[in-house]
N, CA, C and O atoms as a GROMACS GRO file, in nm:
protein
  356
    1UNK      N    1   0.071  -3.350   1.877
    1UNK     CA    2  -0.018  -3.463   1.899
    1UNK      C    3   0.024  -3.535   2.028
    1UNK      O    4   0.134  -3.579   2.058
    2UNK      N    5  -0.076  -3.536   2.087
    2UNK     CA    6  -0.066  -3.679   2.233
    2UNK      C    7   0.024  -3.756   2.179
    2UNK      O    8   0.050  -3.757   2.059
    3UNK      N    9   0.086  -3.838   2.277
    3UNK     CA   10   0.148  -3.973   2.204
    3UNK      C   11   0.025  -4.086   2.278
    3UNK      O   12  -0.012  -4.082   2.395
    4UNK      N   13  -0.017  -4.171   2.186
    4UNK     CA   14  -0.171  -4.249   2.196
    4UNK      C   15  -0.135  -4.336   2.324
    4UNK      O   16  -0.229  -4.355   2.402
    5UNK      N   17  -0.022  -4.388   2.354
    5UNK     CA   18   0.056  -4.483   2.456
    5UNK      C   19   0.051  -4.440   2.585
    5UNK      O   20   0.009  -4.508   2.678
    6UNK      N   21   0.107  -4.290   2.596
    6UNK     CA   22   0.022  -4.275   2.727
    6UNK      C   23  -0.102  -4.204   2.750
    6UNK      O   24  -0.136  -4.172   2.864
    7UNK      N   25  -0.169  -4.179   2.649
    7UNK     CA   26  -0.330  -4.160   2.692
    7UNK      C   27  -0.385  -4.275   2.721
    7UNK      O   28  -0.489  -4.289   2.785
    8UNK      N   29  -0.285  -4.404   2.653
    8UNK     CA   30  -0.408  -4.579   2.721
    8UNK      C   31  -0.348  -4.538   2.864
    8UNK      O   32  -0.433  -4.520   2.951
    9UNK      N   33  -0.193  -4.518   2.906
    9UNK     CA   34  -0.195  -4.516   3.013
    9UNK      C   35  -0.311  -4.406   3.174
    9UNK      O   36  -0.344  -4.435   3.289
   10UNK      N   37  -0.330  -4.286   3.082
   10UNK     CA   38  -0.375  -4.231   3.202
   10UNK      C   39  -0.524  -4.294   3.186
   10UNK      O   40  -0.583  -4.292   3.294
   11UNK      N   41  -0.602  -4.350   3.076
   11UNK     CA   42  -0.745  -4.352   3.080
   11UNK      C   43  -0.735  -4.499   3.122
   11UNK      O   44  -0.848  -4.547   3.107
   12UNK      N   45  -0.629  -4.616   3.180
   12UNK     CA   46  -0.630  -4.709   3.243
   12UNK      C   47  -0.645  -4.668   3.403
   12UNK      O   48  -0.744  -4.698   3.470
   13UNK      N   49  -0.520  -4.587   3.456
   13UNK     CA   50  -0.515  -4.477   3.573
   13UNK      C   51  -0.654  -4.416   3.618
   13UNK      O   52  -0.716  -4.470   3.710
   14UNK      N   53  -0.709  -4.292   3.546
   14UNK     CA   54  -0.815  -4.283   3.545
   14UNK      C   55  -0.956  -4.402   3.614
   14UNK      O   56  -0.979  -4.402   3.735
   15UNK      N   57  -1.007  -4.460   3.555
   15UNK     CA   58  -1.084  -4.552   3.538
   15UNK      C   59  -1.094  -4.631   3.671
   15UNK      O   60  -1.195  -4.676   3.725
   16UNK      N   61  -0.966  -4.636   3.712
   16UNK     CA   62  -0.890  -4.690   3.866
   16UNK      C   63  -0.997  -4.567   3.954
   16UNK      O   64  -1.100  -4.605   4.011
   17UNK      N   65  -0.955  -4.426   3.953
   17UNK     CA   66  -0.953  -4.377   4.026
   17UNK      C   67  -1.090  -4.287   4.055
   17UNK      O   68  -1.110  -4.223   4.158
   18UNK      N   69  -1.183  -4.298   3.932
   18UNK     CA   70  -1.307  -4.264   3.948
   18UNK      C   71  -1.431  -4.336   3.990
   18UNK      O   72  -1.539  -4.298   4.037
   19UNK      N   73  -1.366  -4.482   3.949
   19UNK     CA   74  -1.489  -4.594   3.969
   19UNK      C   75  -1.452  -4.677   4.091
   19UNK      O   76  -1.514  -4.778   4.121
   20UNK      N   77  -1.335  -4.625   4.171
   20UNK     CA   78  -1.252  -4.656   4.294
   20UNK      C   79  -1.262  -4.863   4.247
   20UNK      O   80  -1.314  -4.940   4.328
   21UNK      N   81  -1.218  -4.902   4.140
   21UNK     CA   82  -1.172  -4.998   4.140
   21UNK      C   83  -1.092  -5.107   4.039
   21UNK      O   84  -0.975  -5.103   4.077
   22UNK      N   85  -1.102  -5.185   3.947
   22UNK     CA   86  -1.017  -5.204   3.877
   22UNK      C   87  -0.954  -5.131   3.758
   22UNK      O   88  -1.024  -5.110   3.658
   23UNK      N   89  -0.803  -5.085   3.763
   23UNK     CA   90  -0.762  -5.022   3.653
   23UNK      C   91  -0.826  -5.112   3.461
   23UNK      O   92  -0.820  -5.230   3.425
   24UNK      N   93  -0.869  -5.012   3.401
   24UNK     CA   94  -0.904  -5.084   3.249
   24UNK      C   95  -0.799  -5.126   3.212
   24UNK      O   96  -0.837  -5.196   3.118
   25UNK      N   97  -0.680  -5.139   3.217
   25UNK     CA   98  -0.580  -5.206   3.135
   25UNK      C   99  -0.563  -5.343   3.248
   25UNK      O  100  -0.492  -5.433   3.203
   26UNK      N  101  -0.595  -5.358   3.329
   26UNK     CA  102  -0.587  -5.507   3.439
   26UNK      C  103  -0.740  -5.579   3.403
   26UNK      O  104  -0.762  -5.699   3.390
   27UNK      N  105  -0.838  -5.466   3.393
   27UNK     CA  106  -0.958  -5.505   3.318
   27UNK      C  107  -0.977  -5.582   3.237
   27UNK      O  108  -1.004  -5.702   3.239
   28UNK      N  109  -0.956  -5.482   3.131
   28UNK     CA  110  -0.969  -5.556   2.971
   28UNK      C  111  -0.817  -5.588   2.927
   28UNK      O  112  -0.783  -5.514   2.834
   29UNK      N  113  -0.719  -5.676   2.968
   29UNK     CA  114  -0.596  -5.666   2.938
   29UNK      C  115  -0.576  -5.693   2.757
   29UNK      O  116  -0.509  -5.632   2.673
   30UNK      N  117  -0.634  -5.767   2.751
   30UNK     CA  118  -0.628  -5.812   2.595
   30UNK      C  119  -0.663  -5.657   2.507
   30UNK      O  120  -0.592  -5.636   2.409
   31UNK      N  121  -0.736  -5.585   2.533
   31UNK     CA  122  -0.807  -5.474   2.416
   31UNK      C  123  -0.652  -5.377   2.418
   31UNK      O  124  -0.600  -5.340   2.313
   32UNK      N  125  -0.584  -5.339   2.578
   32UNK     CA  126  -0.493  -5.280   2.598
   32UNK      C  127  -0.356  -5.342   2.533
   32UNK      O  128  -0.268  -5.267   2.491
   33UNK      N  129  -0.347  -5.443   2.530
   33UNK     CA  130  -0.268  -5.524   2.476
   33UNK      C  131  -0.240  -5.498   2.349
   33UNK      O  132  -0.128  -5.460   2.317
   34UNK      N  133  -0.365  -5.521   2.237
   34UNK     CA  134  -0.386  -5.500   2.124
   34UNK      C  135  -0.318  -5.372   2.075
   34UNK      O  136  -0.216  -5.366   2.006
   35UNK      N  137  -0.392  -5.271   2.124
   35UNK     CA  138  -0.376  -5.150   2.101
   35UNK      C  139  -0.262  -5.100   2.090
   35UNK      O  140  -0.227  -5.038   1.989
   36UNK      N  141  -0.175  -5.120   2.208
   36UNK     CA  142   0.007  -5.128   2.240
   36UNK      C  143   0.064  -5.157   2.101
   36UNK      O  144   0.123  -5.088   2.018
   37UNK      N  145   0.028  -5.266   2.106
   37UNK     CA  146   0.092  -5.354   1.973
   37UNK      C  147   0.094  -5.283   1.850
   37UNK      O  148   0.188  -5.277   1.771
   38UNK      N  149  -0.023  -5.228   1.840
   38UNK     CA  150  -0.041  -5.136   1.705
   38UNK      C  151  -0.006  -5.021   1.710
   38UNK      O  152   0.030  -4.962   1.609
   39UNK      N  153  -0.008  -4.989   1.779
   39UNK     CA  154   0.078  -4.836   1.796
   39UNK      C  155   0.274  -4.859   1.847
   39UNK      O  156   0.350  -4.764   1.865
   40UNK      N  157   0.306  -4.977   1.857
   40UNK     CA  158   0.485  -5.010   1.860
   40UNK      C  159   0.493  -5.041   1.707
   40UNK      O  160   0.593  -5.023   1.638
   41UNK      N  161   0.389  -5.084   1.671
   41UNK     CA  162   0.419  -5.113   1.493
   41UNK      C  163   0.429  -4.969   1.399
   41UNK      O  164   0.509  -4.928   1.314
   42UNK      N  165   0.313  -4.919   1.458
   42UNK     CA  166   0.298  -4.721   1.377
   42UNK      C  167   0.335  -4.665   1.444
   42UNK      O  168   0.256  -4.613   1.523
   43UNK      N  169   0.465  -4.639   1.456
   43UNK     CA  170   0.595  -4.527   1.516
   43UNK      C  171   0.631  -4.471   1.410
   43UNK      O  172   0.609  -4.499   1.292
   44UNK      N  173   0.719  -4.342   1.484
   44UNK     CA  174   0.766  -4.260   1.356
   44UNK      C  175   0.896  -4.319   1.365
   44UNK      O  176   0.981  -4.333   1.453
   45UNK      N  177   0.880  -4.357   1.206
   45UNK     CA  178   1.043  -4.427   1.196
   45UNK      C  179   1.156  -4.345   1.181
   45UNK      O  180   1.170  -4.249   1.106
   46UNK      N  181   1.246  -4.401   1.274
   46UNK     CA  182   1.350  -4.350   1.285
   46UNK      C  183   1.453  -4.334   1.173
   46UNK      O  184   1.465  -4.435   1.104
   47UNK      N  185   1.530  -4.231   1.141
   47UNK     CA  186   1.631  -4.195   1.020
   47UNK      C  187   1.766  -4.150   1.118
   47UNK      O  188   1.762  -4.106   1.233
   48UNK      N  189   1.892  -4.178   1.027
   48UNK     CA  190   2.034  -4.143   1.081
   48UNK      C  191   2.072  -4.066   1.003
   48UNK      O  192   2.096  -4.096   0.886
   49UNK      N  193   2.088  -3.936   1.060
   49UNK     CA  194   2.152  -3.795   1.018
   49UNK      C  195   2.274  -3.798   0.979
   49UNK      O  196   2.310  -3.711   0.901
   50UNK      N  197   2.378  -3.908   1.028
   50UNK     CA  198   2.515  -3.900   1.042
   50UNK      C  199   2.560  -3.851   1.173
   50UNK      O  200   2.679  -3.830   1.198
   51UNK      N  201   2.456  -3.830   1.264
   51UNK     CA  202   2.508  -3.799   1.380
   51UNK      C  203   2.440  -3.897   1.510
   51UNK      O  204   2.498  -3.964   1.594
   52UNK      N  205   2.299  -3.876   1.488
   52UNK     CA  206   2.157  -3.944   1.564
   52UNK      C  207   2.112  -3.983   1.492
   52UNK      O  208   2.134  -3.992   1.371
   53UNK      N  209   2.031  -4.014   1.559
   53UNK     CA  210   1.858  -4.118   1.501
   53UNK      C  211   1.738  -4.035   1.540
   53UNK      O  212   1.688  -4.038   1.653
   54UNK      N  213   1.696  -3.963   1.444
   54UNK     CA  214   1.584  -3.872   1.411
   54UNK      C  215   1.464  -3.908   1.388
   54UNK      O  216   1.451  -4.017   1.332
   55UNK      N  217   1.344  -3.832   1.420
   55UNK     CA  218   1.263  -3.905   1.352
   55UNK      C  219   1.227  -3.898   1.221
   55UNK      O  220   1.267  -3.798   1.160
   56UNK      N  221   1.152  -3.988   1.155
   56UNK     CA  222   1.180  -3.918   0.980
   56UNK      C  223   1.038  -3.864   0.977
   56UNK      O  224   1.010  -3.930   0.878
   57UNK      N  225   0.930  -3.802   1.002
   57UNK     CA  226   0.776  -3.830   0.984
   57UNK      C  227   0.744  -3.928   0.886
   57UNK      O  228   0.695  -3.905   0.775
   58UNK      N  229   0.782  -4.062   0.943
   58UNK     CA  230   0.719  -4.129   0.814
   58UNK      C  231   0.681  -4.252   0.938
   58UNK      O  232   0.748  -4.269   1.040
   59UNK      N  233   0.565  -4.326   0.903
   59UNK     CA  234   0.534  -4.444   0.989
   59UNK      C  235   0.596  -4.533   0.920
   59UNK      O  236   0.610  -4.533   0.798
   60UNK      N  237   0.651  -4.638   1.024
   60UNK     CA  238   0.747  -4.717   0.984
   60UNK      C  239   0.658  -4.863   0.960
   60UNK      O  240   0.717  -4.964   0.921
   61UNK      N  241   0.562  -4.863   0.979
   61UNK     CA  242   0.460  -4.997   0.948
   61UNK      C  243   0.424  -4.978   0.841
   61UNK      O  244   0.462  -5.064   0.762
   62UNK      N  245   0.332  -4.854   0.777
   62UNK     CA  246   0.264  -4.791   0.671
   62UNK      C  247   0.361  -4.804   0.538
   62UNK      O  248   0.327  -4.863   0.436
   63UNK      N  249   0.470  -4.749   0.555
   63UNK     CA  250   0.560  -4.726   0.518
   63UNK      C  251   0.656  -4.873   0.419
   63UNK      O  252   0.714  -4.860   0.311
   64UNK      N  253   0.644  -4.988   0.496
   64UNK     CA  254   0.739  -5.096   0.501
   64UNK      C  255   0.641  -5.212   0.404
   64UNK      O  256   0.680  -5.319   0.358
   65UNK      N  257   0.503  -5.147   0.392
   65UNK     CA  258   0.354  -5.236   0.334
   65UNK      C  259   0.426  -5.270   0.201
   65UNK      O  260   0.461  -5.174   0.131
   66UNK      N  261   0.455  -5.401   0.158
   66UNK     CA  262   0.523  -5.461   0.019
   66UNK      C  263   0.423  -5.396  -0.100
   66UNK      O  264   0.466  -5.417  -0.213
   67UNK      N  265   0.309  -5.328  -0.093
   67UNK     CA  266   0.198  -5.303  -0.227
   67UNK      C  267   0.229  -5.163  -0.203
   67UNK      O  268   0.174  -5.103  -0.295
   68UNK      N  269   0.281  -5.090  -0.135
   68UNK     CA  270   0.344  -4.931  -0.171
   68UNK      C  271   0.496  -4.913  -0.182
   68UNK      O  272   0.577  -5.005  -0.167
   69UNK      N  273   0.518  -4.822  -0.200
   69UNK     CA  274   0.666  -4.780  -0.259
   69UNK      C  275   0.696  -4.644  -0.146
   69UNK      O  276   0.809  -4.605  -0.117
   70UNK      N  277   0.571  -4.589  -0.095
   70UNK     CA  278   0.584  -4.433  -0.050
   70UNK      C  279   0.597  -4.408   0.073
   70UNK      O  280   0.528  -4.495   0.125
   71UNK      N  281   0.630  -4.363   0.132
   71UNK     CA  282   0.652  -4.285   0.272
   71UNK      C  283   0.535  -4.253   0.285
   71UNK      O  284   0.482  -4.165   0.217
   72UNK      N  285   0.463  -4.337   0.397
   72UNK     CA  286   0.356  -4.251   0.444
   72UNK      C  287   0.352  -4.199   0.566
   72UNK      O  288   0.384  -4.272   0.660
   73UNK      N  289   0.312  -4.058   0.592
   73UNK     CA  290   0.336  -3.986   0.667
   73UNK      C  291   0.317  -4.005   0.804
   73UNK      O  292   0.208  -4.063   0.809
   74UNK      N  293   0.365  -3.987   0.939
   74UNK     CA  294   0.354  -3.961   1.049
   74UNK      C  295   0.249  -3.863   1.102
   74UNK      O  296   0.250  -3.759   1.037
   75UNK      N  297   0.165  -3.866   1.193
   75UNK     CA  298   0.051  -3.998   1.218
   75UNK      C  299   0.001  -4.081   1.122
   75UNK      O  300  -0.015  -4.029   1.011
   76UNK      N  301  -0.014  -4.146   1.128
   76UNK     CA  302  -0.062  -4.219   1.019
   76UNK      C  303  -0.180  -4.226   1.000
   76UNK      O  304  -0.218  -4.151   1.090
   77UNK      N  305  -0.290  -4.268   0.939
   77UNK     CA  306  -0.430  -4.283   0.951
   77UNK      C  307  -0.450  -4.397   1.111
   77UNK      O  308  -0.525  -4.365   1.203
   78UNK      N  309  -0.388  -4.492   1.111
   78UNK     CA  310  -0.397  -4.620   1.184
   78UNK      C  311  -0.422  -4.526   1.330
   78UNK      O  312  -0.525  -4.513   1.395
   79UNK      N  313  -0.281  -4.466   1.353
   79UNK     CA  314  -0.235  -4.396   1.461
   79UNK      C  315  -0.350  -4.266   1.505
   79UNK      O  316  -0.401  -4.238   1.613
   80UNK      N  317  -0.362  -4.203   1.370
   80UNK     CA  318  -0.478  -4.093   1.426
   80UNK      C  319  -0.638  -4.137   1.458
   80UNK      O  320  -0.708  -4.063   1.528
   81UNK      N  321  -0.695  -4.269   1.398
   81UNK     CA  322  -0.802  -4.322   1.433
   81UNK      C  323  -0.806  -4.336   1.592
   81UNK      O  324  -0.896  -4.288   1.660
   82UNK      N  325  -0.688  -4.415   1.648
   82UNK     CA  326  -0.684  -4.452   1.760
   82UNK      C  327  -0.690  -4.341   1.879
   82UNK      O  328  -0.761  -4.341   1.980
   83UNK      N  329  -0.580  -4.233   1.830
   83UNK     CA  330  -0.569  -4.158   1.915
   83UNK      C  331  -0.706  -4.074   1.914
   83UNK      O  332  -0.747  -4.040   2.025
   84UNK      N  333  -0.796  -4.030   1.783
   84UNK     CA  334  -0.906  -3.947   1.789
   84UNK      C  335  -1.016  -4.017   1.858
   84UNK      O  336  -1.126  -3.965   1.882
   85UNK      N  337  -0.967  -4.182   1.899
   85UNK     CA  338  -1.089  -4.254   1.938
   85UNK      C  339  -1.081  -4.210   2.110
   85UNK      O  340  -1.167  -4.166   2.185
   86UNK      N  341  -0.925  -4.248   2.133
   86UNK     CA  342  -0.867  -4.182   2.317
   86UNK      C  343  -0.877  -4.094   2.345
   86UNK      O  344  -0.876  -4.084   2.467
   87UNK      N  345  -0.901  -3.926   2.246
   87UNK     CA  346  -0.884  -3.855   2.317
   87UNK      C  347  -1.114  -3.837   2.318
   87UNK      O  348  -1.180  -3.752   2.378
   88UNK      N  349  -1.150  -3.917   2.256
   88UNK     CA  350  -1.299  -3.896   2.291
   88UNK      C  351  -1.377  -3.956   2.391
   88UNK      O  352  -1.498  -3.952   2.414
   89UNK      N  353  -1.251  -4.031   2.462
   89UNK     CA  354  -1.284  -4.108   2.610
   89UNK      C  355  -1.272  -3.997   2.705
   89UNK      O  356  -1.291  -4.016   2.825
   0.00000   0.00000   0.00000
Protein backbone atom coordinates (compact mmCIF):
# COMPACT_ATOMS: atom_id res chain seq x y z
CA UNK A 1 0.00 0.00 0.00
CA UNK A 2 1.04 3.79 -0.78
CA UNK A 3 1.73 5.41 2.42
CA UNK A 4 -1.47 8.13 2.13
CA UNK A 5 1.18 11.03 3.52
CA UNK A 6 3.08 11.17 0.67
CA UNK A 7 0.49 10.82 -1.97
CA UNK A 8 -1.03 14.36 -0.15
CA UNK A 9 2.49 15.21 -0.75
CA UNK A 10 2.99 14.57 -4.53
CA UNK A 11 -0.86 15.53 -5.44
CA UNK A 12 0.04 19.00 -3.49
CA UNK A 13 3.48 19.00 -5.88
CA UNK A 14 1.54 17.98 -8.73
CA UNK A 15 -1.26 20.56 -8.75
CA UNK A 16 1.80 23.21 -8.47
CA UNK A 17 3.09 21.93 -11.54
CA UNK A 18 0.24 21.33 -13.97
CA UNK A 19 -1.89 24.36 -13.25
CA UNK A 20 1.68 26.32 -13.14
CA UNK A 21 0.47 27.82 -9.83
CA UNK A 22 -0.45 27.47 -6.28
CA UNK A 23 0.64 24.17 -4.61
CA UNK A 24 -3.00 22.49 -3.00
CA UNK A 25 -1.53 22.04 0.32
CA UNK A 26 -0.57 26.21 0.44
CA UNK A 27 -4.11 26.24 -1.21
CA UNK A 28 -6.39 24.54 0.85
CA UNK A 29 -4.03 24.39 3.96
CA UNK A 30 -6.70 23.48 6.43
CA UNK A 31 -8.22 20.18 4.28
CA UNK A 32 -4.25 19.15 4.11
CA UNK A 33 -3.90 19.80 7.57
CA UNK A 34 -6.83 17.71 8.55
CA UNK A 35 -5.96 14.88 6.68
CA UNK A 36 -2.17 14.75 8.17
CA UNK A 37 -3.70 14.67 11.42
CA UNK A 38 -5.73 11.65 10.73
CA UNK A 39 -3.50 9.66 9.21
CA UNK A 40 -0.47 10.52 12.40
CA UNK A 41 -3.43 9.22 14.53
CA UNK A 42 -4.00 5.77 12.09
CA UNK A 43 -0.41 4.50 12.04
CA UNK A 44 0.64 1.13 12.36
CA UNK A 45 1.37 0.84 15.89
CA UNK A 46 4.43 0.15 16.84
CA UNK A 47 5.41 -3.24 19.05
CA UNK A 48 8.97 -4.12 20.90
CA UNK A 49 10.41 -7.41 19.90
CA UNK A 50 13.04 -7.22 22.62
CA UNK A 51 15.26 -5.93 20.21
CA UNK A 52 13.30 -2.95 17.94
CA UNK A 53 10.19 -1.38 17.47
CA UNK A 54 8.22 -3.23 14.80
CA UNK A 55 5.34 -2.65 13.34
CA UNK A 56 2.47 -4.65 14.87
CA UNK A 57 -0.35 -4.45 11.84
CA UNK A 58 -2.58 -3.08 14.15
CA UNK A 59 -3.78 0.79 13.95
CA UNK A 60 -2.91 2.39 16.89
CA UNK A 61 -6.04 4.92 16.97
CA UNK A 62 -8.63 2.07 16.01
CA UNK A 63 -7.11 0.02 18.25
CA UNK A 64 -6.83 2.37 21.61
CA UNK A 65 -11.12 3.23 20.96
CA UNK A 66 -12.29 2.67 24.98
CA UNK A 67 -15.80 0.65 23.35
CA UNK A 68 -13.39 -2.16 21.75
CA UNK A 69 -11.06 -4.53 23.31
CA UNK A 70 -9.53 -5.73 19.66
CA UNK A 71 -6.72 -5.04 17.51
CA UNK A 72 -7.86 -3.63 14.59
CA UNK A 73 -5.99 -4.25 11.73
CA UNK A 74 -3.52 -2.15 9.69
CA UNK A 75 -4.92 -0.21 7.16
CA UNK A 76 -7.55 0.51 8.81
CA UNK A 77 -10.91 1.36 7.29
CA UNK A 78 -10.17 5.29 8.25
CA UNK A 79 -6.70 4.92 6.47
CA UNK A 80 -7.96 2.90 3.38
CA UNK A 81 -10.99 5.38 2.70
CA UNK A 82 -8.49 8.12 2.47
CA UNK A 83 -5.93 6.57 0.63
CA UNK A 84 -8.69 4.91 -2.02
CA UNK A 85 -10.00 8.54 -2.12
CA UNK A 86 -5.87 9.84 -3.17
CA UNK A 87 -5.14 7.37 -5.21
CA UNK A 88 -8.56 8.40 -7.37
CA UNK A 89 -7.11 11.93 -7.71
Amino acid sequence: MTDPRQMLDEIAAQTAMFSMATRADEKYPTVFTALRAILDLHHDRRSWNGTEHVPSGTCNACSEREDTYDDIPWPCPTVRAITTALEAS
